[in-house]
N, C-alpha and C positions, 0 to 999 in steps of 0.2 A: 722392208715393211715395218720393220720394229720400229725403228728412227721414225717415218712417219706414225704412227701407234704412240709413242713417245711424245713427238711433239702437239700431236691434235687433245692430247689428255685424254684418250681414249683407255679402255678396260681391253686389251690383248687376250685372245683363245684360241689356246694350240686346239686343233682339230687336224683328223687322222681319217684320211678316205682308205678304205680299202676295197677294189673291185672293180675301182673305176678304171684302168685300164684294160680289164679282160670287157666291159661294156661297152669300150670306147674306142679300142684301138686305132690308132692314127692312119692306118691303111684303109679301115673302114670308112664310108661314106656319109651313114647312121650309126646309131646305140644300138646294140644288140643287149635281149633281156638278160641277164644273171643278175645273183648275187650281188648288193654291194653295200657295205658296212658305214657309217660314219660315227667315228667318237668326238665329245668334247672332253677337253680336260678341264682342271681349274682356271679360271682366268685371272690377269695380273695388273691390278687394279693400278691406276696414277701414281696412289701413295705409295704404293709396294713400290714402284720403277725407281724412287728416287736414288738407291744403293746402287744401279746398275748402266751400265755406257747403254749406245746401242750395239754393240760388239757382244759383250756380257750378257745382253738382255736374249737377243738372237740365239746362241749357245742354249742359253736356258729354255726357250723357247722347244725349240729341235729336242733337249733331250726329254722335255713334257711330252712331245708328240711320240716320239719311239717310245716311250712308257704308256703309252695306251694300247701297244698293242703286243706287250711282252707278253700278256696270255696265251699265246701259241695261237693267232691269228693271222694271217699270211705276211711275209716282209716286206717293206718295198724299198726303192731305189731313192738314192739323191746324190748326183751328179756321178753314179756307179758305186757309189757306195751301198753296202747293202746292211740294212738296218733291221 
């Protein structure tokens, strides 16, 4: 998604759901009510990407997003990793 983010000259914003799987579980059918959080981070404007591949830019991306929820706000997965 950064590559495309990159080439549209678009503004990039990590953003960080938390909850939306205890709402949504994939077994379920509907959304069931809890709980669920969304943060933005800074966003990373055209001229800021010129320093960055899309390889570099994605990394930076991912560690924006796990910094929004270093507050002690529940962790979540990416591709079993746990963040």
């Amino acid at each position: 998604m950064t590559a495309a983010g990159m080439k549209a000259g678009a503004t990039i914003v990590p953003v960080r759901i938390d909850g939306a799987y205890r709402a949504w579980p994939r077994h379920r059918k509907w959304p069931w009510p809890t709980a669920t959080t969304v943060r933005y981070g800074p966003g990373v404007s055209p001229e800021q990407m010129s320093g960055y591949t899309p390889q570099s830019l994605s990394e930076e991306m991912r560690a924006r997003v796990v910094a929004l929820g270093i507050d002690g706000t529940p962790t979540f997965y990416i591709n079993g990793r746990r963040y």
